[in-house]
C-alpha positions as CSV (number, residue, x, y, z in Angstrom):
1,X,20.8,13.2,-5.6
2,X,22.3,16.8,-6.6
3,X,20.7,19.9,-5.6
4,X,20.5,22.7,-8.3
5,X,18.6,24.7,-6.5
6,X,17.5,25.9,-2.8
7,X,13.8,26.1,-4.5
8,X,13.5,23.0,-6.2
9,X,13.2,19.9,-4.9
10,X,15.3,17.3,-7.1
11,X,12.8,14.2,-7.5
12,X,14.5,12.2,-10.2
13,X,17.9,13.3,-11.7
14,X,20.0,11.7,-15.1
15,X,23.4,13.1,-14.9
16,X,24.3,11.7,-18.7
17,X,23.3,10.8,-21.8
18,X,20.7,8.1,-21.3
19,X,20.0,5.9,-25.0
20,X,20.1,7.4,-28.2
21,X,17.5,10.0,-28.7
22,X,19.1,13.5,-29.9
23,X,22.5,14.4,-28.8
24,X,23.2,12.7,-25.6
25,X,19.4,13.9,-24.4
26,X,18.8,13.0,-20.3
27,X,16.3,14.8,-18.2
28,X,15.5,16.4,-14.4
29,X,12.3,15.9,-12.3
30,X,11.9,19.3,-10.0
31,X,9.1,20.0,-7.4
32,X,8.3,23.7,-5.9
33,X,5.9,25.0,-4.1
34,X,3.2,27.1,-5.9
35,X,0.3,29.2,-5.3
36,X,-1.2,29.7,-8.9
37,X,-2.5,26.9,-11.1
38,X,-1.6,26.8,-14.7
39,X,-3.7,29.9,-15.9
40,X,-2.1,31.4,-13.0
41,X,-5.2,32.1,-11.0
42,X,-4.6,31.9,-7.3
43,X,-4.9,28.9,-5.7
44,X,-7.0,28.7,-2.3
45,X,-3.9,26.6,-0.8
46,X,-0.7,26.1,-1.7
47,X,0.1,23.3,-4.6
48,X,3.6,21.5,-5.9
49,X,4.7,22.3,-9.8
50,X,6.7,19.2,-10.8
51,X,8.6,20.0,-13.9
52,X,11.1,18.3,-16.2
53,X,14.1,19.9,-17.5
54,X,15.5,18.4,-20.4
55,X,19.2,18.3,-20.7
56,X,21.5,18.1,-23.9
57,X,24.9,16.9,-23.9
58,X,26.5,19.7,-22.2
59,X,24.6,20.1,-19.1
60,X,24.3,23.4,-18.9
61,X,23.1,24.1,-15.4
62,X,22.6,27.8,-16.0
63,X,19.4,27.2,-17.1
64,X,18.3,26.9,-12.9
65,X,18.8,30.5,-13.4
66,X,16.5,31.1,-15.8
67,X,13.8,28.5,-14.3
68,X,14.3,30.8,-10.9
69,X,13.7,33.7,-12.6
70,X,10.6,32.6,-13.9
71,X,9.5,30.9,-10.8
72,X,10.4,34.2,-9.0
73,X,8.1,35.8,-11.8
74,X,5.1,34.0,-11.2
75,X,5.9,32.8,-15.2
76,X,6.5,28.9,-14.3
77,X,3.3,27.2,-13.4
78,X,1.6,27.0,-17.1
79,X,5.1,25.1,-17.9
80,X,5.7,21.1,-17.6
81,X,8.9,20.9,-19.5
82,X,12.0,23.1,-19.8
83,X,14.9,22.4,-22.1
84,X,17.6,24.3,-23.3
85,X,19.8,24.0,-26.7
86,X,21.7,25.6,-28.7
87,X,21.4,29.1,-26.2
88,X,17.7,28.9,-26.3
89,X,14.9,27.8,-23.5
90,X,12.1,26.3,-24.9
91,X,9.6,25.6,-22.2
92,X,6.8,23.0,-23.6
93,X,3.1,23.5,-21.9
94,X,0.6,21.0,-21.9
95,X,-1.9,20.9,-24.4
96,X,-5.2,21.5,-22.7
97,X,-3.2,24.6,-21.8
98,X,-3.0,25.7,-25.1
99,X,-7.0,24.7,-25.5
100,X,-8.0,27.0,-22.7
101,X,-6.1,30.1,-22.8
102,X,-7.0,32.7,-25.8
103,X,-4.3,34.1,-28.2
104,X,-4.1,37.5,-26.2
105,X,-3.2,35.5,-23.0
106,X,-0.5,33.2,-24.6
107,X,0.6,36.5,-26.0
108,X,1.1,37.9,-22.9
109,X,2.8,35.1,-21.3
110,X,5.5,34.8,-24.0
111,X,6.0,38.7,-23.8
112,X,6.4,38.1,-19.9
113,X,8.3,34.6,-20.1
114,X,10.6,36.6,-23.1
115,X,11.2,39.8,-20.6
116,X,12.4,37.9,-18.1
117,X,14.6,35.5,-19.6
118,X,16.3,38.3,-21.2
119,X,16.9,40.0,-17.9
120,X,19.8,39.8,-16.1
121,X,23.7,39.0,-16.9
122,X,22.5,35.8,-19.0
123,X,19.7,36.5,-21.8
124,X,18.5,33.6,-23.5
125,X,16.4,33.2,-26.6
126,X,12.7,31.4,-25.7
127,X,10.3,29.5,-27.3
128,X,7.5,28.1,-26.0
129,X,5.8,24.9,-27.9
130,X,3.0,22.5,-26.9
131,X,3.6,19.0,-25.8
132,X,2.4,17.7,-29.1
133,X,4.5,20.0,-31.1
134,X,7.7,20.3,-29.2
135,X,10.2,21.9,-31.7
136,X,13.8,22.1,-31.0
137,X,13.8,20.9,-27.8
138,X,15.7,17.9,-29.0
139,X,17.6,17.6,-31.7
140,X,15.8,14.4,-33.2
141,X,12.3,13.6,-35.3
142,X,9.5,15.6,-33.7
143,X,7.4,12.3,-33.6
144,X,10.1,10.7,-31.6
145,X,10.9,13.8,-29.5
146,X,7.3,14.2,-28.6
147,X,6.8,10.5,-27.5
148,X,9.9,10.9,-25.2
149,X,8.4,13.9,-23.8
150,X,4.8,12.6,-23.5
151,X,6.4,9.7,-21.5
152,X,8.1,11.9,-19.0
153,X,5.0,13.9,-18.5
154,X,3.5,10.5,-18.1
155,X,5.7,8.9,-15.8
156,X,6.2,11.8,-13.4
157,X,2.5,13.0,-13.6
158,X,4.2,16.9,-14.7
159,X,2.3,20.0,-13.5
160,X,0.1,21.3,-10.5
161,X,-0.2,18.8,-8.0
162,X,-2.5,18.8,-4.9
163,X,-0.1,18.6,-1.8
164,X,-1.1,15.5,-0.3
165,X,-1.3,15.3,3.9
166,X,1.1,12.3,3.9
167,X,3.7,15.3,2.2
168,X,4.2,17.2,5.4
169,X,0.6,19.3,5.0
């Protein structure tokens, strides 16, 4: 399986286009360690982020860079999904997420998320969407774009996981 990173773990990789969703659509399971849950309060022991990067036709591995800066940033646990297109990042959170967290936090977070994927020799435009509203992530219907995505999250069980003692720990 390729390696894209020396942080991520690659769990599940599509290297091309897989059916006829979007533009030649496909998608990356990646596993970190973390020590903050998804409001990023501290964790008493350290937890796994599995995360889904959805690809378009292109490829474009640059956005590891971006997902490493964010992971560097402390900015990557309240995600499940990131995706780029069209030269932006649009990172999807689940929506219980969305429930718990008041505007002035999300605020925050975008402002922080924004700031850092603007840093460096690379800027790139973010958004940052809901699982049930995932707009412009892929260039198809939103009702068939969010069942796609619901199904990853489903599949791969996307987020903060518990590191289980049969995993090394």
């Amino acid at each position: 399986m390729f390696k894209y990173s020396d942080f991520f773990q690659t769990l599940h990789d599509e290297q091309s286009p897989t059916g006829y969703l979007g533009q030649g659509t496909h998608y990356t399971i990646l596993r970190a360690v973390v020590w903050h849950d998804q409001s990023q309060r501290s964790l008493k022991k350290a937890a796994f982020i599995d995360l889904a990067v959805i690809w378009d036709e292109d490829h474009d591995t640059r956005v590891i860079n971006v997902i490493e800066r964010l992971y560097f940033s402390n900015l990557l646990t309240p995600a499940i999904i990131v995706g780029e297109r069209k030269g932006t990042l649009t990172i999807i959170v689940d929506e219980p997420f969305c429930d718990n967290s008041n505007e002035s936090w999300q605020q925050r977070y975008f402002e922080n998320v924004n700031c850092a994927t603007q840093s460096g020799d690379d800027p790139w435009n973010t958004a940052i969407h809901s699982i049930n509203q995932p707009s412009g992530i892929i260039n198809d219907e939103d009702a068939k774009v969010c069942l796609y995505l619901k199904t990853i999250k489903m599949l791969w069980n996307l987020g903060i996981q518990p590191v289980q003692k049969s995993e090394g720990l």
